[in-house]
N, C-alpha and C positions, 0 to 999 in steps of 0.2 A: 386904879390900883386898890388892893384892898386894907390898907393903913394909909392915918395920915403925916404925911412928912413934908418939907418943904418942896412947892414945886418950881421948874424952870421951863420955861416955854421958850425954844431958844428959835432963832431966824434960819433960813433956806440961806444956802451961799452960791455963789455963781459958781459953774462949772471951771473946771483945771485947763489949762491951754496944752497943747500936745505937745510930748516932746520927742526926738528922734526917736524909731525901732529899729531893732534889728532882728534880720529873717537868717532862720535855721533852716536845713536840710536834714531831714531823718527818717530814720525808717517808718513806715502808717502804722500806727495804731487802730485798724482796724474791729479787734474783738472786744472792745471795751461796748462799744451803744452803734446800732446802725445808722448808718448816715439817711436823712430823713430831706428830699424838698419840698419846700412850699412856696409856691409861685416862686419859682427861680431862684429862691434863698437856699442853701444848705446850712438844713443844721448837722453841729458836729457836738462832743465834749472838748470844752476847756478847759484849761489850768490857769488859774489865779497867782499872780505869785506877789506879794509886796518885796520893794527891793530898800531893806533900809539903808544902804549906801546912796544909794542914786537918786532918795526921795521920790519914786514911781510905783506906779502897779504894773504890769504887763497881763498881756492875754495871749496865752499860749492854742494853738490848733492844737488838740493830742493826734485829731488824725493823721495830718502834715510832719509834727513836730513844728511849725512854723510860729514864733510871735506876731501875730497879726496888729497888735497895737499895746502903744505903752504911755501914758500919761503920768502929768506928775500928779505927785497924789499929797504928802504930808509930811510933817517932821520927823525923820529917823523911823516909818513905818517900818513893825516889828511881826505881831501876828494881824491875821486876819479871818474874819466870819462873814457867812452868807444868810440871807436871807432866807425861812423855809420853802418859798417858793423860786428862788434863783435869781432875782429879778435883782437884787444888791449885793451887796458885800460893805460889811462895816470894817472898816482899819483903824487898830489903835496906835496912835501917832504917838510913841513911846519918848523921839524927842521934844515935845509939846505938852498940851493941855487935854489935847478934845481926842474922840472917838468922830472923823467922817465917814460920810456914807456916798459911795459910787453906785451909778448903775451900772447891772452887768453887760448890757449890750454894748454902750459904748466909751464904759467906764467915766462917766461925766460925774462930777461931783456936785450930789444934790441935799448936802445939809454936812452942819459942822455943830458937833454937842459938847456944849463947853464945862470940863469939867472940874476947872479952879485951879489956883494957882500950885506948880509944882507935881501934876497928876500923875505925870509920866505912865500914862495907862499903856497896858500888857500884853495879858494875856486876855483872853475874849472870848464868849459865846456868845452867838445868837440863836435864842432857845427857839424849840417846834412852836410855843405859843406865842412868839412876833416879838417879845420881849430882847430885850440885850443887856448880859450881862459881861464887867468888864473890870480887872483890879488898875488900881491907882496905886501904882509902887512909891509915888515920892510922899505918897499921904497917910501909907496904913492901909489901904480901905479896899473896896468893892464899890461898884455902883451896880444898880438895877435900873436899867433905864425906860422905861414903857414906853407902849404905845410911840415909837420913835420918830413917824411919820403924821402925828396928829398934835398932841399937846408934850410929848418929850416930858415926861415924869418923870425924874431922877432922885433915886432914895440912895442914901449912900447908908453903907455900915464899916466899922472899924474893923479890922483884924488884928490892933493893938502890935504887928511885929512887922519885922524890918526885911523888906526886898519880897511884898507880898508879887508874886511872879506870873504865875500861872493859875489857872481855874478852873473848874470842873461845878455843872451845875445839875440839881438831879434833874427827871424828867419831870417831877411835881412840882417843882421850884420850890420845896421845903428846904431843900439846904444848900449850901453852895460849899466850895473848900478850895483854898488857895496852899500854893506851896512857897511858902520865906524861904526866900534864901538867905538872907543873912541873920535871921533868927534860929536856921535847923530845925524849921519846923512845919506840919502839914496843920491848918487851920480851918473848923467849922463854925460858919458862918450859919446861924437860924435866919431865915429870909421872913420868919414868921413876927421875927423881934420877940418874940416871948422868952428868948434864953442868950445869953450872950455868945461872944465867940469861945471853944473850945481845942486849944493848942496842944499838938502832943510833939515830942523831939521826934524827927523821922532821918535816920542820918546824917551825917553831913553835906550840906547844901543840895536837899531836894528840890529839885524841880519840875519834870514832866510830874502829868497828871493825868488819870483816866481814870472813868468809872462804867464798871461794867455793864452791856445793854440792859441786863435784867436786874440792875442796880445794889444787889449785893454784897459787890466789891469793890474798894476802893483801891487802885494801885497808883505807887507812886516810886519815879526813879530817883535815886539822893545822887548825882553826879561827882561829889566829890567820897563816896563809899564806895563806888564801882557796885551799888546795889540794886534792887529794883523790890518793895515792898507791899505786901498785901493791907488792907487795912479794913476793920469793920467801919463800915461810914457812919454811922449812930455812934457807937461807943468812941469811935478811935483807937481800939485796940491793934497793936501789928500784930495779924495771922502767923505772917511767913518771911520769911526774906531771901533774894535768890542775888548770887552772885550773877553778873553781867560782863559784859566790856570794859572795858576801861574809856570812865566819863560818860556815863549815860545821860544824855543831856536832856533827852525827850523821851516819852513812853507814849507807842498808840496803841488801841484795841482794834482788831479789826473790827466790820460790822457786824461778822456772824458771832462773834463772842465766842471763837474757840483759843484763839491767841492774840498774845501782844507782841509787839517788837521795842526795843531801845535804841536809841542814836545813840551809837560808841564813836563819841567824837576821837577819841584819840587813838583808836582801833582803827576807824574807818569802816564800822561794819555797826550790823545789826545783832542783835540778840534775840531769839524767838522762843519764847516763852510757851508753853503749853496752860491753857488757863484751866482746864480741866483736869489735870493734874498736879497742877502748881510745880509745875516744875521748865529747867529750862533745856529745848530740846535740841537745837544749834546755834550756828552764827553763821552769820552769809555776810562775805565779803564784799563792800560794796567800794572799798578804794584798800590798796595796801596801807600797812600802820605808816610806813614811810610817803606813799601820798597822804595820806590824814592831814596834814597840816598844810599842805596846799590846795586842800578840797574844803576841809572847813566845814562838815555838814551836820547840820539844827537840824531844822522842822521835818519831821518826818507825816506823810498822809498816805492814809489804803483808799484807794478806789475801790466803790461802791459794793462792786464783786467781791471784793478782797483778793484779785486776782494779783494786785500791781501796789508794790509800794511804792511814794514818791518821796525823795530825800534831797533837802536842800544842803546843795553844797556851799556856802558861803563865801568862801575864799577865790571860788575857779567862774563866780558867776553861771553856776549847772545846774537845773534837775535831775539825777538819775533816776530813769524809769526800770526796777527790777520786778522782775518774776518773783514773784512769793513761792512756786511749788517747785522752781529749779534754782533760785539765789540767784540767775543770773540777772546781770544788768544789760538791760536790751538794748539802751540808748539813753545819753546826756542832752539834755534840753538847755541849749542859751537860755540866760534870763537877762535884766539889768545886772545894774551893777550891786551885789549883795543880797540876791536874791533869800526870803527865807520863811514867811509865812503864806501858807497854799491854801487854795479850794479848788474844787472840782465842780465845773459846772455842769449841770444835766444837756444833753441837746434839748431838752425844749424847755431849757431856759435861756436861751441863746443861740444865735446863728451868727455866722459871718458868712460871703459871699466867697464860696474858696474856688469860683470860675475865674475872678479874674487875676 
C-alpha cells in the first residue's frame, strides 16, 4: 500500500459445513451468456445471493433458475462483492466483526478479516485493482483492505458520523463516500489521507449509493425523502434532486451509464431515472403497493447487459428476474431464508455440472 498505517496479517479459516438447499423450477435464462462445456462441465451464469436471516450464501443456476448449493456462510450476512476475476466473493458479516471470503465455485470459506470490536461492516466493494473496500457502521469508519489474499493490510479511516451504511468507491481509489444514515448525511472519505473526511446533509436517511461509470456523478437515494439525488463528487455539491417512489432504499446504475433505478420498498416497484437527462422517465411495477410488505425488497443488481434487473425480495425469500425494456417480471427466484445482497457470476468464473 502506498502510506503507512498499522498492519494486520490475519489467518486462513476452515471452510463452512453445508447446509440444506433448496431446488426451484423456472423458466431458462437462456439470453443472458451461452452456455459453454469443457470436458463435461457446463459452464452457466450465477447469482450470489447472501441470506441474512438464514446466515448462508446460495448459488443460484440463472439458466435453470435452480439453487444448486447453499452453505452457511457468517453472522447476519448483509451485502456482498466479488472478486475482479470471479473466483470469490467477499460478504460483510454485518452481525459480526469480520469481512469473509468464499470461493465462487464451491463456495468454501477461505479467510476471515478481522475487523475489531463492534464493526458491524456493511456495505462493500471489491475494487477492479484486488483491493477491498468495506464501511464499519458500529465504528464510524471505512476499511481498505489490500492485497486480501497475501498480507491482509487493513487501513482504517473515520467518517466521524453515525449509521455509516453503504459505499461507493472511485475507480482511482482517490476517494471513497459512504451514505449515514443516522447522521443525514452523504460523506467523503480522501483515501490519499491528505484531507479529512468531508460531510454534506443529503436528505433524510440516505442510503443507496452509485457513482457514475465515467465518474462525474455521484447519486444518492435519501429513503426517508422519497428522493434520489445528484451530487458533484469533489465538491459535494447537490446538482439535482428527483422525486422517486416511495422509500427508495437502494440506487443502481446500470453498466452502460444511461440510467438508474431505485428500490421503492414500499411502492414495490422501481423508479427509472434517465441519467442523461437527469430526469425520471417511469416506474415498473415489480410487486403491488399491497404485496410491498410481504415482498420486502433491498438489494437491487443489473446484469452485465443491462438487460435484467435483479431485486431482492426479503420478506418472501425471492429474487425477481425483470425485463428492464418491458418492466416485466419474468420469474421469482427461491433464495434462503432473507435473501438480499447479489452478484453475478460470469460463466467462466464458474461452472456447475447441470447433467446431473
Amino acid at each position: 500500500m502506498k502510506r503507512a498505517f498499522s498492519l494486520l496479517v490475519l489467518p486462513f479459516l476452515a471452510a463452512c459445513s453445508p447446509a440444506p438447499s433448496n431446488v426451484s423450477s423456472a423458466q431458462g435464462w437462456t439470453e443472458y451468456e451461452p452456455l459453454r462445456k469443457v470436458e463435461g462441465q457446463t459452464f452457466a451464469p450465477a447469482l450470489l445471493v447472501a441470506n441474512k436471516r438464514g446466515n448462508t450464501l446460495s448459488k443460484i443456476d440463472l439458466e435453470t433458475g435452480k439453487e444448486v448449493l447453499r452453505l452457511d456462510s457468517c453472522a447476519n450476512p448483509h451485502e456482498l462483492a466479488t472478486a475482479p476475476d470471479g473466483q470469490h466473493v467477499a460478504l460483510a458479516c454485518y452481525g459480526g466483526t469480520t469481512v469473509d471470503v468464499f470461493r465462487t465455485r464451491d463456495l468454501a470459506k477461505v479467510k476471515s478479516i478481522e475487523l475489531g470490536e463492534n464493526a458491524r461492516p456493511h456495505g462493500i466493494v471489491w475494487h477492479n485493482d484486488g483491493d477491498i473496500f468495506v464501511t464499519a457502521e458500529g465504528q464510524r469508519a471505512i476499511y481498505w483492505i489490500g492485497n486480501p489474499f497475501v498480507t491482509s493490510e487493513i487501513m482504517a479511516f473515520g467518517t466521524g458520523k453515525d449509521g455509516s451504511h453503504m459505499i461507493a468507491v472511485d475507480p482511482n481509489t482517490r476517494w471513497a463516500w459512504t451514505t449515514d444514515l443516522g447522521s443525514k448525511t452523504v460523506t467523503r472519505i480522501d483515501l490519499r489521507g491528505t484531507e479529512g473526511p468531508l460531510s454534506v446533509t443529503v436528505g433524510e436517511e440516505p442510503e443507496g449509493i452509485a457513482l457514475t461509470p465515467d465518474g462525474t456523478t455521484l447519486w444518492v437515494s435519501a429513503r426517508g425523502s422519497d428522493k434520489a439525488f445528484a451530487l458533484d463528487p469533489v465538491t459535494m455539491q447537490i446538482r439535482a434532486e428527483l422525486d422517486t417512489g416511495r422509500f427508495p432504499l437502494r440506487l443502481a446504475i446500470r453498466p452502460q451509464g444511461d440510467f438508474a433505478v431505485t428500490s421503492d420498498l414500499r411502492d414495490g416497484g422501481l423508479t427509472v431515472i434517465d441519467l442523461r437527462e437527469g430526469e425520471v422517465v417511469r416506474q415498473i411495477a415489480v410487486s403491488s403497493p399491497e404485496e410491498a410488505q410481504q415482498r420486502f425488497q433491498v438489494t437491487i443488481l443489473w446484469s452485465d447487459d443491462g438487460e435484467r434487473i435483479f431485486v431482492a425480495e426479503t420478506a418472501s425469500d425471492t429474487v425477481a428476474e425483470v425485463d428492464f425494456a418491458s418492466g416485466k417480471v419474468l420469474r421469482r427466484l427461491p433464495t434462503g431464508d432473507g435473501g438480499d445482497g447479489m452478484a453475478i457470476i460470469d460463466p467462466t468464473g464458474t461452472f456447475f455440472d447441470t447433467d446431473k
